[in-house]
N, C-alpha and C positions, 0 to 999 in steps of 0.2 A: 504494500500500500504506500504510495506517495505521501510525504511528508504535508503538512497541511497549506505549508509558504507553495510548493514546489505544485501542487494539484492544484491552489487557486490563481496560479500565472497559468496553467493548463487550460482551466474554466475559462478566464480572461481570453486566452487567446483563441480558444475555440469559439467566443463568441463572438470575436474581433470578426475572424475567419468569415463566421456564418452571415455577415451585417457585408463582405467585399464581394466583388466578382472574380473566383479564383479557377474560372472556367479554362481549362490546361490548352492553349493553341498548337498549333503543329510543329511550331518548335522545340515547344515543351517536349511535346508528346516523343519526339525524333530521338531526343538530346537521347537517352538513354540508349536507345537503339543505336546510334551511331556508337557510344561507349562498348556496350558488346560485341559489334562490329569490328571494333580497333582492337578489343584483344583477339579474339578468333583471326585477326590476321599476322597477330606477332607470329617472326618465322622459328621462334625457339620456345620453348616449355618456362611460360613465367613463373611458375612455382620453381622450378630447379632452378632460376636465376633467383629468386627470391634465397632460395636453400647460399646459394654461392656468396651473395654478396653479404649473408650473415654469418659466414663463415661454417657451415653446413647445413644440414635437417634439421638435430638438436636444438640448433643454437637460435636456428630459428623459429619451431617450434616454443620454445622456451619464452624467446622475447616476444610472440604471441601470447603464450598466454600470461606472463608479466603486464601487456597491451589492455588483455582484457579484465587484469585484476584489477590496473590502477585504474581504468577507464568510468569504475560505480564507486571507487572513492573519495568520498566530499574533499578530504583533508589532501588530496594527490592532485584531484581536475577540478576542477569547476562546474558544477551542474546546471543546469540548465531550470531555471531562465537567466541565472546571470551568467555574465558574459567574459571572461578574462583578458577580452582583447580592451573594457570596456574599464577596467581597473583603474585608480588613480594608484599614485607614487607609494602614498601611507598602505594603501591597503592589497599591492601586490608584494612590498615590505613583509607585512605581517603573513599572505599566504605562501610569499614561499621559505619564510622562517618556518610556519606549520609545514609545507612540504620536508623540513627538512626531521623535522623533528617528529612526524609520523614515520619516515625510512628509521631511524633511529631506535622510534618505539618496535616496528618492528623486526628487526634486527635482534631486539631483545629477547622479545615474543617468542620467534620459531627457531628451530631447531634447522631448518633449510633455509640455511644462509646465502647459496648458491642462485633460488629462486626470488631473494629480497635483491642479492646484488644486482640481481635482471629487473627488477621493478625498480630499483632507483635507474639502472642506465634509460628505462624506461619514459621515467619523469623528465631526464634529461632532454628529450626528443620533444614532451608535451613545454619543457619548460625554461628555456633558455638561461632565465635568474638563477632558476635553483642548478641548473648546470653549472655556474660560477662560483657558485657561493660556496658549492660545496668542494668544487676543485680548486678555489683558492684552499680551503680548509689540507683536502689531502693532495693533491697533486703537487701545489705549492709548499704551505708550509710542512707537510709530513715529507713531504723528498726534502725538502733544504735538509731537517735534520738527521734521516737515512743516509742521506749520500753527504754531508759535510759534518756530523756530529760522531765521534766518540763509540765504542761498544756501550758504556755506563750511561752516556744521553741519550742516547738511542731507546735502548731499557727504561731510562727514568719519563722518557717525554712519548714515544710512538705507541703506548698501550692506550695511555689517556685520549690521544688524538682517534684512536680506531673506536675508542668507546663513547668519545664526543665529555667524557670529562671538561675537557679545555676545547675550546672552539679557537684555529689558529689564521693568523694573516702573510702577508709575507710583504714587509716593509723595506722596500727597495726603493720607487721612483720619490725625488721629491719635487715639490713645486717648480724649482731651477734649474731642473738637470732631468726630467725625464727617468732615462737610463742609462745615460751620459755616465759610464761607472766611475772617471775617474775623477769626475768633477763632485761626486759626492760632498754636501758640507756636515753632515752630521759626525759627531764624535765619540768615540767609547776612550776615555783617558783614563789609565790604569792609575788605580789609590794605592801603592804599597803598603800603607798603613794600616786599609783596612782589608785589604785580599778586595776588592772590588773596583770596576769598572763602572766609571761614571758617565750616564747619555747624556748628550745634550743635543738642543737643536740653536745655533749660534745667530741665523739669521733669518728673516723671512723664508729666502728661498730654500734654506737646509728643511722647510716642513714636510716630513710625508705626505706625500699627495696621490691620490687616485686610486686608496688602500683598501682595494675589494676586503670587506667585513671590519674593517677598520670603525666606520661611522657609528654602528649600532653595536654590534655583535660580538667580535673575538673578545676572546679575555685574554689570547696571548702572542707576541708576534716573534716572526723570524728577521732580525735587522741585519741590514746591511750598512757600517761605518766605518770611516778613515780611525783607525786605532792608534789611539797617543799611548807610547811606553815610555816614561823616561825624559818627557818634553819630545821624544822624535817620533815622527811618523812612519810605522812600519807596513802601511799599507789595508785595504777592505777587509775587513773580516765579518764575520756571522756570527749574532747573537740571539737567544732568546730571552724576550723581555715579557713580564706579566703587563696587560693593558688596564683590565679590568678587576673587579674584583668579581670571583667566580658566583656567588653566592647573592649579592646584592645588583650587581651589573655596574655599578660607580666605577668609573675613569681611576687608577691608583693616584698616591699620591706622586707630586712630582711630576706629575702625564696631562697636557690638554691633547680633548682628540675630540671632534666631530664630523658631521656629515657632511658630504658637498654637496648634497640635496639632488632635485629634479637634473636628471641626466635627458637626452635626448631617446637613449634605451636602456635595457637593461633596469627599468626600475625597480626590480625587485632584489637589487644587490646594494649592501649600505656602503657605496665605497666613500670613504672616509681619508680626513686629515689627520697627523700626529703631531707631536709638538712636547721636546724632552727637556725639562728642567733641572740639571741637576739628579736624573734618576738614578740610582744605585744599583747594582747587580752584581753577582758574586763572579768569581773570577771564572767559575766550575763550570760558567752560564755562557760563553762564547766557547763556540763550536770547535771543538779541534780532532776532527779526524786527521787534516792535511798540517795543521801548523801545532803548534806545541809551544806552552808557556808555564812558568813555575812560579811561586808564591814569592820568588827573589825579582819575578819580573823579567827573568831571563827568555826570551821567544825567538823562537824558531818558526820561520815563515814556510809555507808550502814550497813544494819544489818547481812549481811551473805555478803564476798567479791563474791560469785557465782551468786550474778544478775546482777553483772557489765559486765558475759560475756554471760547474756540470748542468746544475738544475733548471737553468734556462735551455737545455735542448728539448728535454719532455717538457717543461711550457709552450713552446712552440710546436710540437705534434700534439699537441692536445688543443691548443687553439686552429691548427689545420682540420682537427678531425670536428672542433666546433663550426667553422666556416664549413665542413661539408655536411654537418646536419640543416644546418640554414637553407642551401643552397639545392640542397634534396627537395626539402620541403618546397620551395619557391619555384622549383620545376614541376615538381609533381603539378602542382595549382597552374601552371602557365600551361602545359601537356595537356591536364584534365579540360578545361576552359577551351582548350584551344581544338580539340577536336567535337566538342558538342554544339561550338558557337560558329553558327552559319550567316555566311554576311557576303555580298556581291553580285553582281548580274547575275551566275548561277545558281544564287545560292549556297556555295561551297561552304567547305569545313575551313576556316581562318587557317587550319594544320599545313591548309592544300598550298597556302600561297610560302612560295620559296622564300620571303623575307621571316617566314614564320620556323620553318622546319630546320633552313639553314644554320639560323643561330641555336636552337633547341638542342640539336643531337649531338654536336662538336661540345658544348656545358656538358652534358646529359654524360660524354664520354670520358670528359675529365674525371667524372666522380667517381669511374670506376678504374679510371687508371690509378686514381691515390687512392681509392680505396683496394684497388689488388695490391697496393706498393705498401703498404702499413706494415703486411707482414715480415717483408723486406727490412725493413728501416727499425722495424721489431725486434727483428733478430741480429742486426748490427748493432743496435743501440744497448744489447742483453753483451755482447762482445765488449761493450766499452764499461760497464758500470758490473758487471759480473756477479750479478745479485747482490748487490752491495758493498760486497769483498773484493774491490776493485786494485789492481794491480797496476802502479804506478807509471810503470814503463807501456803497459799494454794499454793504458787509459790517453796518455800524454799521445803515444803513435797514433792512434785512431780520431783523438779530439780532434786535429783540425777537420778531418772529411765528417765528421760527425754535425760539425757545425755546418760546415758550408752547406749538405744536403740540407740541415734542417731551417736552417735561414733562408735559402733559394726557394725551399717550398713554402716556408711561411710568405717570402713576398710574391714568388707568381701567384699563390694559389688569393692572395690578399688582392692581387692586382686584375684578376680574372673575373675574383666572384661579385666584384667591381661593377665591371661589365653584364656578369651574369644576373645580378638581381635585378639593375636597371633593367637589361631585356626583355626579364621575365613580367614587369610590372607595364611594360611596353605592350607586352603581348596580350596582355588582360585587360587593354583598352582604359576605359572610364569606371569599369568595375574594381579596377585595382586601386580606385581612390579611397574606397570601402574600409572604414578599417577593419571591418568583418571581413573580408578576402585575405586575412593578414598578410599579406605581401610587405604594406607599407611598416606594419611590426619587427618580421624579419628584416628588412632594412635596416631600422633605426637599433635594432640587436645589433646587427651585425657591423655595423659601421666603423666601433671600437678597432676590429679586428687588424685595420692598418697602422696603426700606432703599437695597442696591446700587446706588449714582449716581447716590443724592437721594434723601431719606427721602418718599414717597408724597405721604403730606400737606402736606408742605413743597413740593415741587414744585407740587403742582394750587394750593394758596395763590398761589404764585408767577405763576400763570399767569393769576390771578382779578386778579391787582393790574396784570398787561399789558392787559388788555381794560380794566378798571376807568379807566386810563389812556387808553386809545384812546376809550374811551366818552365821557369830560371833554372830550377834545381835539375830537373831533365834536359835540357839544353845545354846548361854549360858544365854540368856536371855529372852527363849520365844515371842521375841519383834518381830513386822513387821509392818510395815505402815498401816493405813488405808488410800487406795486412792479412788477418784473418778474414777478412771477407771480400769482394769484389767492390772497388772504390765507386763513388759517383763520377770519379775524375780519373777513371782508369783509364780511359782513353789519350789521357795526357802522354802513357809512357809511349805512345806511337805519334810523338810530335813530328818527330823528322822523316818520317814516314809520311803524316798526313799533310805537311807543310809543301811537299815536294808535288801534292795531287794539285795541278793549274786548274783545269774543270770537271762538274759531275760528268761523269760518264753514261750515263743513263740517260735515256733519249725518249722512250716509250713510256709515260710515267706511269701507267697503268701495272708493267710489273711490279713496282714500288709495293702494290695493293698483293702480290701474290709473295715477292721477295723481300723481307724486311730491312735484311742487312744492307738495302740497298738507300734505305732510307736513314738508317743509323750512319753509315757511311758518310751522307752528307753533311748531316746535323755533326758529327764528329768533327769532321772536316773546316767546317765552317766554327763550329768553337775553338779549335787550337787556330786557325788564322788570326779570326777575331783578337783571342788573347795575345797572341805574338803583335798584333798590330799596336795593342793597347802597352805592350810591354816593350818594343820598339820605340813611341812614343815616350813611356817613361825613359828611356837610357838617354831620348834625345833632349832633355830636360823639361816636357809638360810634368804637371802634377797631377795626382790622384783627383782633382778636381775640379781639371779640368778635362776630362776625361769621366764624372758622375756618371753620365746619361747612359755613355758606351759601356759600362761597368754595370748598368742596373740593365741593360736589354742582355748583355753576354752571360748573367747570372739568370736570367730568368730562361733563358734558351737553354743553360745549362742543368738546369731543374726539371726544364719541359723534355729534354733528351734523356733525362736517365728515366723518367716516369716511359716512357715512349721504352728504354730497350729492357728494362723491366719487365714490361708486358709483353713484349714482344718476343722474351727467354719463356715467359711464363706457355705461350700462346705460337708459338713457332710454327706446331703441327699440332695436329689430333694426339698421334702418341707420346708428345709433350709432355700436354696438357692434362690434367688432372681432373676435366671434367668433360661429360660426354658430347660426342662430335656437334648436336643442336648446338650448346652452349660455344662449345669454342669457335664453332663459326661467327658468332655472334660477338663474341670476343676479341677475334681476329675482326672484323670490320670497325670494333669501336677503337681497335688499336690502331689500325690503319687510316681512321679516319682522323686520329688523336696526332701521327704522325705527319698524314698531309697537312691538318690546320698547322702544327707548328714550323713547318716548314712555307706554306702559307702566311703566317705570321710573323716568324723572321726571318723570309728569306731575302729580306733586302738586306738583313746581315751578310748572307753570301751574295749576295749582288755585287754589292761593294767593295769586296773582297776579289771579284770576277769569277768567282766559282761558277754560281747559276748566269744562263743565260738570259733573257729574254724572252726566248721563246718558249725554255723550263720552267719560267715562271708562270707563263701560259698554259703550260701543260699541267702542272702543279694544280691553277684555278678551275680550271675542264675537270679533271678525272677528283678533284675534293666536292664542285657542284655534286658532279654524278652520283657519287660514294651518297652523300646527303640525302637525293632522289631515291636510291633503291633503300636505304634505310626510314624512310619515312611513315612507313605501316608499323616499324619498333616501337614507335615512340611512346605509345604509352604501355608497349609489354616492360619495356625501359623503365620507364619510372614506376610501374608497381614491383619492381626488383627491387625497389629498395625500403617497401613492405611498412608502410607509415597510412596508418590507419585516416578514418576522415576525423575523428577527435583530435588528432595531434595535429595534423595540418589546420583544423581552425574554421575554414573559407569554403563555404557554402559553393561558390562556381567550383570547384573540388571536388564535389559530392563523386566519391567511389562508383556509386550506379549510375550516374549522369544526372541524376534528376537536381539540376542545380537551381532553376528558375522556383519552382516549391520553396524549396530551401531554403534560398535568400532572401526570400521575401515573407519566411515565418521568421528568418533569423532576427529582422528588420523588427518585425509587429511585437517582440519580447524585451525590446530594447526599450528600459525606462522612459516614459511619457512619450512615445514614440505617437498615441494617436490623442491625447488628453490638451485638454487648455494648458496652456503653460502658466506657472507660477509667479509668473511677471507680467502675465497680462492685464492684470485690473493695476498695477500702476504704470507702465511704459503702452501698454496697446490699446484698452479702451478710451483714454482721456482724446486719442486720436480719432478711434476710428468711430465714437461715439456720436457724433456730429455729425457723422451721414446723416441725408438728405434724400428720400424718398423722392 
């Protein structure tokens, strides 16, 4: 039986209903039929692509029915009739602190911990706040002290964090400096006298700023500050500081900290400012797995300053894999809308018109290149940090390609989805103004994502000066790592090899589509030039800066080629592959089609270069249109591969069976004072309109 509030919005709006003319016209009627339509023509088994891109049957069965358990929980979604797209700041605040703290309660509750961990990744999908809040908590603050903390801190701090004892932050940006590391002002000045380290914040700009759980919430943080020993500064290190008191929620003494209020998104995350007065903390309390300091004050710095910021590389696949729940979602609704909505002298499906499909499926395939490449970057990144017990020499060899993939993907995948959301809110006409369509939602979430754990540009820079470097060291020195795994930049060791190719060789682009390596070949080719050109340039004395632009398109080309020969190792042949011949044909086109866009994309890199011709550029554009053309009937077996219910997408044009005109327009009639006199009428609109004159 419906709750009493919940069954008289039901009455209400049934009777709304029964007062309209809700007579279904022929497009209504269609819309769904067309929806069935388009999947009876996907050319592969949507449930096996469903099983694939959730990492098998189980896994996806599992987060099914994780789907359908939070889907009737008040404290998990929103029920109906109110509306979560429809929230203010205070009060998506408080529900997704209650989201966070129902996962919690039940965490406690069962015994099948396996089936709660699937309900909260769950919430994840429904709820982009509590996605953050709770990954600031363990992704951020519980790694900083795994991977930079001690056996005894580790023990003394990562039990409380898994049990939500202490709710943690992770205090790095401040006002001034972003993430500027070396520019930090904040200070931890060692007291000999008393065994403690004392915080301070010296100047305006030294404030923590932008400290997801910071404003409301942690009671405790992980800091990052310039460390005074002695009057000298030995360099950043990591501490953990109490914020609050656990019990009462008061700011400690010695600590101002508040909220930076209404964000553009993300309102359900308190991110906050800090401000250290004089705070104290025991010496016990700064992190030392890599450095080491004794009660005389005597310290010892880490051996390489780059393991002090390991924990910025899973921040950044973890905000990749946030940018692809967004951008999932924001297809699925541009896909669904776009094949039910008929519009033009025929009548067509909007799907049919080539500015529609082209941009669709070339997104649609990015998501499955990174998402088949996770695992990849999974199991390199398990190579660098070694379940914790990380090995010095084996950590320091791998760090830089660790970074560089994971930077390059944080800013293509930031500079794409860019493009890809605007598209998608393009492609949903005047409906995507809606904030029931949540499009415009997903956007202002997603927005963060280009600054959020490295500002875009700064990273792909960064990533242009690793290869720049690797490139020097095989050139003038025959030198290249040996790693445990297959590098993103392993193509560098065949510089002189691929510096010697004057042009592609490949004439017919069309075998590209059947030959891979044919395609790898150039994107190769065309990044060792590229870099040689840029590193040419430096010997001839330009600066890295002036040189930005060429350094953020060579990084991002270089991200889009290793996702490209990834897939393309994964998806070679049928006996490759790993899954059965449907799927991998289907696989192999969205790789093939992943490899002509970016070669499409930067091939004015190799233009430049004199690689590509002119008339290969041509060819290039011919055989990527076509590719686009015969994958067209995919598109929505495509995006229900990625198995995201119509609750969690939000957006009524959406609707899983097609029936989206219904939909939207019950969605509409629930929405407070949607058909009532407004409460401002009798002083701003009668004094006006009262004076008509019959």
């Amino acid at each position: 039986m419906a709750p009493p509030m919940k069954q008289n919005a039901v009455n209400r709006l049934e009777l709304i209903k029964g007062q309209l003319n809700l007579t279904p016209s022929t497009m209504s009627l269609d819309a769904p039929k067309d929806m069935a339509e388009e999947r009876a023509a996907a050319s592969f088994s949507i449930e096996a692509l469903s099983y694939a891109w959730s990492g098998g049957r189980d896994k996806y069965e599992l987060r099914q029915k994780a789907y359908n358990f939070i889907k009737n929980d008040p404290e998990l979604v929103v029920q109906a009739p109110r509306n979560i797209l429809e929230f203010n700041r205070e009060e998506m605040r408080e529900f997704t602190m209650g989201q966070i703290n129902r996962i919690v309660r039940l965490f406690r509750e069962t015994q099948d911990r396996e089936f709660v961990l699937e309900a909260s990744k769950a919430v994840f999908f429904y709820s982009e706040s509590f996605a953050l809040r709770i990954g600031v908590h363990e992704a951020l603050f519980r790694n900083v002290v795994q991977m930079l903390g001690n056996k005894e801190q580790q023990e003394r701090w990562v039990p409380n964090v898994n049990e939500f004892r202490i709710i943690g932050c992770f205090a790095m940006t401040e006002l001034g400096h972003s993430s500027a590391l070396r520019d930090m002002e904040t200070t931890a000045t060692y007291d000999i006298a008393t065994d403690e380290f004392v915080i301070n914040s010296p100047t305006i700009t030294s404030t923590k700023w932008w400290i997801g759980m910071a404003g409301q919430t942690a009671t405790h943080t992980v800091l990052i500050a310039q460390t005074i020993i002695d009057g000298k500064n030995v360099g950043l290190n990591w501490f953990v500081v109490q914020l609050r008191d656990t019990v009462t929620g008061n700011v400690m003494p010695n600590i101002q900290a508040g909220d930076i209020g209404s964000k553009v998104g993300h309102q359900g995350v308190d991110n906050g400012w800090i401000q250290f007065r004089n705070n104290r903390i025991p010496r016990t309390d700064m992190l030392t797995k890599w450095v080491s300091m004794d009660r005389k004050g005597e310290f010892t710095p880490a051996p390489n300053p780059a393991v002090m910021y390991a924990t910025l590389i899973p921040e950044r696949f973890s905000l990749v894999q946030i940018t692809l729940t967004l951008t999932t979602q924001a297809l699925t609704i541009a896909t669904r809308y776009g094949v039910v909505r008929r519009q033009g002298n025929k009548n067509q499906q909007i799907m049919d018109y080539q500015s529609h499909y082209v941009k669709l499926l070339p997104a649609i395939s990015f998501m499955y290149m990174i998402q088949n490449s996770f695992e990849t970057m999974d199991k390199q990144f398990a190579v660098l940090t070694a379940g914790g017990e990380m090995d010095q020499m084996v950590y320091l060899n791998h760090m830089g390609d660790m970074h560089a993939v994971s930077a390059s993907l944080k800013g293509l995948s930031g500079a794409y989805a860019t493009e890809i959301l605007e598209m998608c809110r393009r492609c949903c006409g005047g409906h995507a103004y809606s904030a029931y369509n949540a499009l415009g939602s997903l956007i202002a979430d997603w927005g963060v994502m280009t600054t959020g754990g490295g500002d875009n540009v700064v990273l792909l820079q960064q990533s242009t000066r690793y290869l720049l470097y690797r490139l020097s060291q095989k050139l003038d020195f025959d030198d290249y790592p040996e790693l445990k795994y297959e590098s993103s930049s392993n193509y560098i060791k065949r510089a002189e090899e691929l510096l010697a190719k004057d042009t592609w060789s490949v004439q017919e682009i069309s075998d590209c589509v059947k030959d891979f390596s044919l395609i790898e070949e150039a994107l190769q080719t065309i990044l060792v030039k590229r870099l040689n050109s840029i590193h040419q340039a430096l010997k001839g004395g330009a600066h890295h800066d002036d040189l930005l632009l060429e350094s953020v398109r060579v990084a991002e080309l270089h991200c889009a080629a290793f996702l490209f020969s990834d897939n393309a190792r994964k998806f070679s042949s049928v006996s490759e592959s790993k899954l059965d011949a449907g799927l991998t044909a289907i696989m192999r086109k969205m790789t093939a089609l992943w490899g002509l866009h970016v070669l499409r994309t930067y091939g004015d890199q190799g233009y430049i270069e004199g690689f590509l011709s002119p008339k290969q550029m041509k060819g290039i554009e011919k055989e990527y249109l076509e590719l686009c053309k015969t994958m067209r009937k995919d598109v929505v077996g495509l995006t229900d591969g990625f198995g995201l219910p119509d609750f969690v997408l939000k957006a009524p044009i959406a609707k899983y069976d097609g029936d989206i005109y219904q939909s939207y327009f019950e969605t509409l009639l629930q929405a407070p004072g949607s058909v009532e006199v407004p409460s401002y009428h009798a002083k701003y609109i009668k004094p006006l309109t009262e004076r008509f004159e019959k």
